[in-house]
C-alpha positions as CSV (number, residue, x, y, z in Angstrom):
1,X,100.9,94.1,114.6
2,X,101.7,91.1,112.2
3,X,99.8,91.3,108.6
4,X,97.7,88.3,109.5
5,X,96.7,90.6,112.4
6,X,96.2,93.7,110.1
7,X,93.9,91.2,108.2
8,X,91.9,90.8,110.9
9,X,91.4,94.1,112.5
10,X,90.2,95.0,108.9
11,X,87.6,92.2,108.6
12,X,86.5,93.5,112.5
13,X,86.0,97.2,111.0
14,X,84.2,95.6,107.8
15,X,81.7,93.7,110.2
16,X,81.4,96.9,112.7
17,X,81.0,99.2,109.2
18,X,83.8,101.7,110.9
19,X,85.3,103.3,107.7
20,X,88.3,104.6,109.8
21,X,88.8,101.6,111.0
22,X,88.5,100.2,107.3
23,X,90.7,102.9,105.7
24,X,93.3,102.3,108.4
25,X,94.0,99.3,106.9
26,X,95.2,100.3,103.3
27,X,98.5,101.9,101.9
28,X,97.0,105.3,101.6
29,X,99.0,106.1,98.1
30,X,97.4,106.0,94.7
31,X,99.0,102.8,93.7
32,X,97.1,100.6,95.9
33,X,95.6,98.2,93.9
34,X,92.1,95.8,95.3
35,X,90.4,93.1,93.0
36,X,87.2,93.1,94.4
37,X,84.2,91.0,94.3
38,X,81.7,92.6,93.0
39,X,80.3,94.9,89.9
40,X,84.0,96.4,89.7
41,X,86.8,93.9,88.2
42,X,89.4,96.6,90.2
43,X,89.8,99.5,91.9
44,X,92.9,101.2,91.9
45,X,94.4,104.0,94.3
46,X,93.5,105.1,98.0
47,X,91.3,107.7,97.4
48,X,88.7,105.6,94.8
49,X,89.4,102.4,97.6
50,X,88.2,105.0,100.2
51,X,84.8,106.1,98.0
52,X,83.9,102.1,97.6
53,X,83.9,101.8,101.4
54,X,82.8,104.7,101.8
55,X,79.8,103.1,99.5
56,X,79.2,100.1,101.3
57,X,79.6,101.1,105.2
58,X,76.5,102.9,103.9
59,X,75.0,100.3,101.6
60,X,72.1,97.7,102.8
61,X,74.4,95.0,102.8
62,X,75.9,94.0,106.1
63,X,78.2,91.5,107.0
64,X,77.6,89.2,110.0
65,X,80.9,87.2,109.9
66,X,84.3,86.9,108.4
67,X,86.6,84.1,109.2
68,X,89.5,81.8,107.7
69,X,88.5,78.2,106.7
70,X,91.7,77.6,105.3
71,X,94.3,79.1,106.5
72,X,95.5,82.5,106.9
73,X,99.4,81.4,105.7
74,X,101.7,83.9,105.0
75,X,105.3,84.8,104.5
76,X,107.0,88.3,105.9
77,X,110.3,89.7,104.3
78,X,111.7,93.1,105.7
79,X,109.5,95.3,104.4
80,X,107.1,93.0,102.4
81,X,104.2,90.2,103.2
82,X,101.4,88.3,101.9
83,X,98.2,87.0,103.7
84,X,96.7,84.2,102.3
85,X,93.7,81.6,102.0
86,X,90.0,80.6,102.3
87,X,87.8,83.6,104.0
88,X,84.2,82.8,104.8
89,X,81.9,85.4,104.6
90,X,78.3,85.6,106.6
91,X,76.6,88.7,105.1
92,X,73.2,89.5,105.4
93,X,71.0,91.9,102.7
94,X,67.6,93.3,104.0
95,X,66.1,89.7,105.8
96,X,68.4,87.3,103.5
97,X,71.3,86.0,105.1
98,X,73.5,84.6,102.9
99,X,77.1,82.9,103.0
100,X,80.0,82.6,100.7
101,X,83.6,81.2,100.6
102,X,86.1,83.4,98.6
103,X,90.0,83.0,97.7
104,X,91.9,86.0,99.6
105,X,95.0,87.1,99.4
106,X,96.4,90.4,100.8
107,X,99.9,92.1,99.8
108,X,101.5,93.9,102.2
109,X,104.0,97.0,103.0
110,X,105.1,98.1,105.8
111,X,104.2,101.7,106.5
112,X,106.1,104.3,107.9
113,X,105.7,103.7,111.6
114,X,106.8,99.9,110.9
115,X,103.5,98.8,110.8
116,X,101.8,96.1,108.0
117,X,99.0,97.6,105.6
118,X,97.5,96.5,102.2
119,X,98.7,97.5,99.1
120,X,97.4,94.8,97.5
121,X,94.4,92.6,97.8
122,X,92.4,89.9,95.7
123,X,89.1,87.8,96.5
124,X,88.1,85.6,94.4
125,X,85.4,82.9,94.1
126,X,86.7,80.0,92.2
């Protein structure tokens, strides 16, 4: 799996709300690092990662879409890659549907099996 693949199979688990699916996505070590939008400015290490998605897969909020605009670019070295650009988010809370564009980038290591997952990621609106 590439990381602009990885990118997408976790916006398919945010959309389905599979937490495993979610969680699968991320370095699972403590210095995972997310800039979030949101009431948090950052959330730092896999286990407080896990309790925020934890939070929303059982929040009201819901999100109908998730697709690049601009972009995804990217760049891979051996064991190192980024996931870049414009993400448009569809998200619906209670009967308000709402959508919003957002900077993304994702950092990514390659984990033990050789596959790409995040240990770093930051949305952004401008």
């Amino acid at each position: 799996m590439t990381p602009t693949e990885t990118a997408g199979k976790l916006f398919r688990a945010v959309i389905e709300k599979r937490l495993d699916g979610i969680l699968d996505c991320y370095l699972p070590l403590e210095t995972t690092y997310v800039f979030v939008e949101g009431p948090r400015w950052s959330t730092k290490g896999f286990a407080r990662i896990s309790e925020g998605w934890r939070a929303f897969v059982n929040a009201d909020l819901e999100l109908t879409s998730c697709d690049w605009v601009e972009g995804p670019f990217g760049e891979e070295a051996a064991d190192m890659a980024w996931v870049g650009g414009i993400v448009e988010i569809r998200a619906r809370v209670r009967d308000e549907v709402r959508t919003v564009r957002l900077r993304g980038t994702f950092v990514m290591r390659r984990d033990d099996a050789g596959g790409w997952r995040i240990a770093h990621e930051h949305f952004s609106a401008p």
